[in-house]
C-alpha positions as CSV (number, residue, x, y, z in Angstrom):
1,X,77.4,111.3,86.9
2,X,81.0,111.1,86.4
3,X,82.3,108.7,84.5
4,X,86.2,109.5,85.2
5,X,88.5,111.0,87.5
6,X,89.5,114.5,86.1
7,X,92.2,117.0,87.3
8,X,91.3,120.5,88.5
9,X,90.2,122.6,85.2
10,X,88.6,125.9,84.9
11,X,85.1,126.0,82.8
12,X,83.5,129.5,81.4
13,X,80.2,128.8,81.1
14,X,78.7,132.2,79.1
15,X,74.8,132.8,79.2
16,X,73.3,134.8,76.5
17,X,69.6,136.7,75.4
18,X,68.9,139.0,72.8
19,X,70.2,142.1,74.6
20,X,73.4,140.7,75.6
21,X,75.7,138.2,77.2
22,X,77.6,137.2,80.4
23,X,80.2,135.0,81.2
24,X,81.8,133.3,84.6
25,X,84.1,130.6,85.5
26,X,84.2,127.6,87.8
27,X,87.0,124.9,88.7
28,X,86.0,121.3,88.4
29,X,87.8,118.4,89.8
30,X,87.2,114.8,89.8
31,X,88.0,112.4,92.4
32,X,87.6,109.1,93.1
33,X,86.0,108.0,96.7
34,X,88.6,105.9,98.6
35,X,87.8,102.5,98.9
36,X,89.1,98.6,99.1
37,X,91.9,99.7,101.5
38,X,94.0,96.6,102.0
39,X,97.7,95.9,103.7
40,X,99.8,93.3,103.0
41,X,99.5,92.0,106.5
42,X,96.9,92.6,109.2
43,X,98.3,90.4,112.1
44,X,101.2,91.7,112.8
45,X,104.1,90.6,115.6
46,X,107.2,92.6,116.0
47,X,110.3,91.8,118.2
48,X,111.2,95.2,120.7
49,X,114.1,96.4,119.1
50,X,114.5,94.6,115.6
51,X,112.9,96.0,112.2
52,X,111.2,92.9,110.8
53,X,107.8,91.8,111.6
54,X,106.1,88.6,111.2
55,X,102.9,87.8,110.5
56,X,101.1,85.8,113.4
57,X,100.3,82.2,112.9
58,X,97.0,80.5,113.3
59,X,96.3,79.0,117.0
60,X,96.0,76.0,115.0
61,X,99.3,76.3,113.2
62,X,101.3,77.2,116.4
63,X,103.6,74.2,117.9
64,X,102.5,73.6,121.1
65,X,106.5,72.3,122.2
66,X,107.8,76.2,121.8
67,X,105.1,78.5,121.5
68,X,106.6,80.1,118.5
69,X,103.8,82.3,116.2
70,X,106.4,83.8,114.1
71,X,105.0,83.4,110.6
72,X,106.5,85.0,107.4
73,X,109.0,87.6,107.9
74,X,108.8,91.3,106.5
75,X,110.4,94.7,106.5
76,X,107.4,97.0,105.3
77,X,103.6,96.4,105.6
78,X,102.1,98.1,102.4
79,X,98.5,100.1,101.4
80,X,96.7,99.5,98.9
81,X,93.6,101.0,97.5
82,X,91.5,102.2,95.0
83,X,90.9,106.0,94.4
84,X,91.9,109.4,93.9
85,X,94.9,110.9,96.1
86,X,94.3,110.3,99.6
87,X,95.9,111.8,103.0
88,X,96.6,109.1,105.8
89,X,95.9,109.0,109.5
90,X,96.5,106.7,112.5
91,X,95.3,106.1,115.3
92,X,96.4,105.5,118.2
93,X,99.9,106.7,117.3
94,X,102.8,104.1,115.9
95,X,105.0,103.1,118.9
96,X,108.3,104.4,119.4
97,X,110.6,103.9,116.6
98,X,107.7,103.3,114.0
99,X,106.9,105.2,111.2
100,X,104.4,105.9,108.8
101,X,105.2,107.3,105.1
102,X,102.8,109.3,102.7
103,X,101.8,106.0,100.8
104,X,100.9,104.1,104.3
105,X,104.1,102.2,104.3
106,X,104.3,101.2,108.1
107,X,107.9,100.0,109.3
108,X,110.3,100.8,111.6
109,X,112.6,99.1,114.6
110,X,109.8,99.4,118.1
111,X,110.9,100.0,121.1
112,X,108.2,100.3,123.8
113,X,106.4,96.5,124.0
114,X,102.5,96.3,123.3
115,X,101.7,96.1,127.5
116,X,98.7,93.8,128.6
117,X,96.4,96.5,131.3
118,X,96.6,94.7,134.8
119,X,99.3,91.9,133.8
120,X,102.7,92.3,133.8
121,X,104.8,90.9,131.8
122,X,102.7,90.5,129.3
123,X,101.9,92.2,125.9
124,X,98.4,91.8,123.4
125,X,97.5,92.9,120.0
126,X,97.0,96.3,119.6
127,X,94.5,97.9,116.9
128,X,95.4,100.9,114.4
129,X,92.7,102.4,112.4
130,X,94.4,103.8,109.5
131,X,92.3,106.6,107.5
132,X,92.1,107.2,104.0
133,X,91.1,111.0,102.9
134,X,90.2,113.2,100.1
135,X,87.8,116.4,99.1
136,X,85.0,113.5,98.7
137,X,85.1,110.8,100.5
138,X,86.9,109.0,103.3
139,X,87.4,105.1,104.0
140,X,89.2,103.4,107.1
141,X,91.5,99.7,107.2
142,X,92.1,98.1,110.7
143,X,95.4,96.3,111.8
144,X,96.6,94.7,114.4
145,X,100.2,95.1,115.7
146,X,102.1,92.8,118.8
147,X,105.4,93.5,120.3
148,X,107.1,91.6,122.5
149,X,110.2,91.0,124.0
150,X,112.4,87.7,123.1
151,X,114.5,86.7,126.6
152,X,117.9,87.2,126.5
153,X,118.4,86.9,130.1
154,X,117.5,83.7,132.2
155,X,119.1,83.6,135.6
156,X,118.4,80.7,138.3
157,X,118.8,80.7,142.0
158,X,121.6,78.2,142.2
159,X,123.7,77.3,138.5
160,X,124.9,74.3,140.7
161,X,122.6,71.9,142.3
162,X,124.8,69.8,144.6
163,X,121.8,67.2,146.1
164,X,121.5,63.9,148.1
165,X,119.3,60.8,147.3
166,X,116.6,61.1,148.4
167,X,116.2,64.5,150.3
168,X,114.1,66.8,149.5
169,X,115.8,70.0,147.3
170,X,115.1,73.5,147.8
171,X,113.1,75.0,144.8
172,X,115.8,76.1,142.3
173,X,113.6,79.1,141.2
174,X,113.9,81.2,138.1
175,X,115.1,84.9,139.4
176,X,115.4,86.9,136.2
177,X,113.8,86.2,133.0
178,X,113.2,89.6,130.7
179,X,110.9,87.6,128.0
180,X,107.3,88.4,127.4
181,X,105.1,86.1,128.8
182,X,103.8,83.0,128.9
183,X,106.5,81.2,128.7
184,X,107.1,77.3,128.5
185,X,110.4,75.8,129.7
186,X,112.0,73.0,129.0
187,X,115.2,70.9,130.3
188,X,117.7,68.3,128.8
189,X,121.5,66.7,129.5
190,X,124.3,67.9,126.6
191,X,122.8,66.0,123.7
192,X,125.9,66.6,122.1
193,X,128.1,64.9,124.7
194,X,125.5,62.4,125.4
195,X,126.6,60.9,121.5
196,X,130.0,61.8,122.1
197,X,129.9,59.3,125.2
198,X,127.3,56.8,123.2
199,X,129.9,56.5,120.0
200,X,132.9,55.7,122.9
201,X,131.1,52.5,123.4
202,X,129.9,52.0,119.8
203,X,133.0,50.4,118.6
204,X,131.8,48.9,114.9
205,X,130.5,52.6,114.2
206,X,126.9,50.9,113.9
207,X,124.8,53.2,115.4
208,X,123.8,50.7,117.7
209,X,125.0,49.0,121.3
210,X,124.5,45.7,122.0
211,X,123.4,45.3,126.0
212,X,127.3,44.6,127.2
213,X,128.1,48.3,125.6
214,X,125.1,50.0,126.9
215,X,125.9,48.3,130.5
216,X,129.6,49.7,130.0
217,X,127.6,53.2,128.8
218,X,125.9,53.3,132.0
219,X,128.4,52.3,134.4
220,X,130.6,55.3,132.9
221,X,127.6,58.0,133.1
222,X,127.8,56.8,136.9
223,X,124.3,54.3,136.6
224,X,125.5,51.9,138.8
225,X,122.7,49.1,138.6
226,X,122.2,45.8,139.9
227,X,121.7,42.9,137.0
228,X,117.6,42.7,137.9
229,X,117.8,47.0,137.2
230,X,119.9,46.4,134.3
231,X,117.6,43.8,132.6
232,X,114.4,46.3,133.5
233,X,116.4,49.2,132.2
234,X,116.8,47.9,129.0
235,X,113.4,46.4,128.2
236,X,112.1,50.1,128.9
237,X,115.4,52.2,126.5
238,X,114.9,49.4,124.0
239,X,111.5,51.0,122.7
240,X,111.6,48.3,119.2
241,X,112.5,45.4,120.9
242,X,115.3,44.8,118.4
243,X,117.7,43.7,120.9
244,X,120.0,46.7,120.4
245,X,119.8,50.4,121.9
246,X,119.9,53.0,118.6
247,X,121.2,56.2,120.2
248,X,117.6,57.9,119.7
249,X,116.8,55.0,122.2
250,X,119.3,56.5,124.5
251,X,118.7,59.9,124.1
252,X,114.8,59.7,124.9
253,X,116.1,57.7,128.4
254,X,118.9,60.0,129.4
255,X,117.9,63.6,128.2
256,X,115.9,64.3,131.4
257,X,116.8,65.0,134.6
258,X,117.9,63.0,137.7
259,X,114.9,60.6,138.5
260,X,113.1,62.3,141.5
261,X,113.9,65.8,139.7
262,X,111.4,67.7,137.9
263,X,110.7,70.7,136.4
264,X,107.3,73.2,136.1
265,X,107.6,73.9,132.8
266,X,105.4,77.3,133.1
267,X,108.4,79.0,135.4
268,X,110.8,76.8,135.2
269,X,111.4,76.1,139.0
270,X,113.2,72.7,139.6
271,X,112.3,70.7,142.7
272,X,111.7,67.3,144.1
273,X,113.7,64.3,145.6
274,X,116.5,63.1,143.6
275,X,116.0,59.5,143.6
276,X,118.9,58.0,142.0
277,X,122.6,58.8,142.0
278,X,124.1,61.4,139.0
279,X,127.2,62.4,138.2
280,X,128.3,65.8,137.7
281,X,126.3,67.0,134.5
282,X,125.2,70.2,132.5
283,X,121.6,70.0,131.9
284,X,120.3,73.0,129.4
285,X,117.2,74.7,130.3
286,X,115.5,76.4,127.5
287,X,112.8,78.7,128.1
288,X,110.0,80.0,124.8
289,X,107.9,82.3,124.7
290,X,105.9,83.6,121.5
291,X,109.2,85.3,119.2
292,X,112.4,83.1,120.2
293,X,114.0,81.5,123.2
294,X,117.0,81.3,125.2
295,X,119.5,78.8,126.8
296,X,121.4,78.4,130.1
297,X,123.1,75.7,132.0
298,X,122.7,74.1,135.2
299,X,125.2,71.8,137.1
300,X,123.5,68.9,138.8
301,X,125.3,66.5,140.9
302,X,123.4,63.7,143.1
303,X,125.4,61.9,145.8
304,X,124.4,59.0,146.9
305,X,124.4,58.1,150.8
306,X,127.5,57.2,152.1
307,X,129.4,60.7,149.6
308,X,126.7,62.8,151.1
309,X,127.3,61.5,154.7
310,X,130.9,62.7,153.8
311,X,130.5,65.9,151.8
312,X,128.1,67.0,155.3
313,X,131.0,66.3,157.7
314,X,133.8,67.7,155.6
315,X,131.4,70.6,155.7
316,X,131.0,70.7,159.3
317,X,135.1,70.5,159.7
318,X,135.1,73.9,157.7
319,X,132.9,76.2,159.4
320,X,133.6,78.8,162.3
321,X,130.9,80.5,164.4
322,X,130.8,84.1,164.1
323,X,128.4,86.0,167.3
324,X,126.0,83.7,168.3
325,X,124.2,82.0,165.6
326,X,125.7,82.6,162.6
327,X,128.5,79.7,161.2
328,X,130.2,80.7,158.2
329,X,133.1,79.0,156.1
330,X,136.7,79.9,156.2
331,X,135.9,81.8,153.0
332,X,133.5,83.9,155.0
333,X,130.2,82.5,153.1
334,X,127.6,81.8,155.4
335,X,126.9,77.8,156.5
């Protein structure tokens, strides 16, 4: 039994008897089996069209609030192993744009996603088996490689939701959103307006408003409340009961949308019945998925009866009929 790895050698082994002799050669080699093949990483995510790979979180580690599994970050996935020289194999073959070298070195910029059989839109791990061989012996390691798509595009039905109190809107649904699925979506006002307008009214530089500033706050963000709303109001912003509103306090009330207006935060669709007036604001919808997410804005503007009586006949002054049923505006839109 061999006790060490030896390169190819030739031997003359020469047999003998009293009449003679006779002498031949042989070539010997020594190898080591392949075995313990290990890579770096064996979970692998990749984002379609960048070079660096993560490695996948735990389900337990991932936060639930963006879906994000992006672990560490990496350029090349190494092999390791024990044993004499090997050749290397793969199967199935690397995506598009990914390469293996001699030494097993996987790395490379993908460009076709990891596509889930019977659902679009969405992607699942794939599994390489990565072969090790030499002249006497052969060993196999197993990975499993992700890609997916981040979403850089996020398009709505309407950018401008123009509603009434209290009438039923038209589902504002998501038209165009190249991400992998699932995604999770999620909507807030300008939070960085929102403390422009808060440090207006905080005129010591505090960090607080007493109730006369936040009623002042209000008034300008177009809340205009009776004094028995106002009092309610402020026992629910003013979450510590300290008598002033921090502008965490305010955030948490005035981030989300119009009351009456929601959100389904698996496709983003808006809907509902806007149940209290709004002024003219940007409200950001975010949407996540499992490698990043994206931003776009949304103009929402709730009237409240009497503007919306108005806004209706001003519309009715500006249409013309055109054939039978069809009215249009002077700017040839359809009513």
């Amino acid at each position: 039994t061999p006790e060490a790895e030896a390169k190819p050698g030739i031997y003359v082994i020469t047999a003998w008897n009293p009449v003679g002799e006779y002498s031949t050669s042989v070539k010997i080699e020594i190898q080591e089996a392949p075995h313990h093949l290990e890579y770096a990483r064996t979970d692998i995510l990749y984002i379609l069209g960048e070079e660096a790979g993560y490695e996948r979180l735990p389900p337990e580690e991932v936060d639930a609030t963006n879906l994000s599994e992006l672990g560490a970050r990496f350029f090349h996935n190494t092999l390791s192993y024990i044993g004499s020289r090997v050749s290397l194999s793969i199967s199935p073959k690397l995506p598009e744009g990914m390469t293996m070298t001699e030494q097993g070195e996987i790395s490379g910029s993908p460009m076709e996603e990891t596509r889930k059989k019977g659902k679009p839109g969405f992607t699942e791990p794939m599994e390489y088996t990565i072969t090790a061989t030499n002249n006497v012996a052969q060993d196999t390691v197993k990975i499993k490689m992700e890609i997916v798509r981040r979403p850089k595009i996020l398009k709505y039905q309407r950018l401008e939701m123009m509603c009434s109190m209290g009438e039923e809107i038209a589902d504002n649904d998501v038209v165009l959103c190249d991400g992998t699925r699932p995604y999770l979506f999620e909507v807030a006002h300008d939070k960085e307006e929102a403390q422009k307008r808060f440090d207006v009214y905080d005129k010591d530089g505090g960090g607080t408003l007493d109730a006369p500033e936040f009623r002042k706050l209000l008034r300008d963000l177009g809340e205009k409340l009776n004094d028995y709303e106002f009092r309610w109001t402020l026992t629910q912003v003013d979450k510590d009961n300290s008598g002033v509103i921090e502008f965490a306090e305010f955030w948490e009330y005035w981030k989300p949308l119009p009351f009456g207006i929601d959100m389904e935060t698996y496709n983003g669709t808006l809907y509902g019945r806007p149940l209290r007036r709004c002024e003219p604001a940007v409200y950001f919808v975010t949407v996540f998925n499992k490698v990043g997410k994206l931003t776009t804005g949304i103009k929402v503007h709730v009237l409240d009866e009497s503007t919306s009586r108005d806004r209706d006949a001003d519309k009715r002054r500006q249409f013309w009929y055109s054939g039978v049923r069809t009215m249009r505006y002077p700017s040839g839109d359809e009513y």
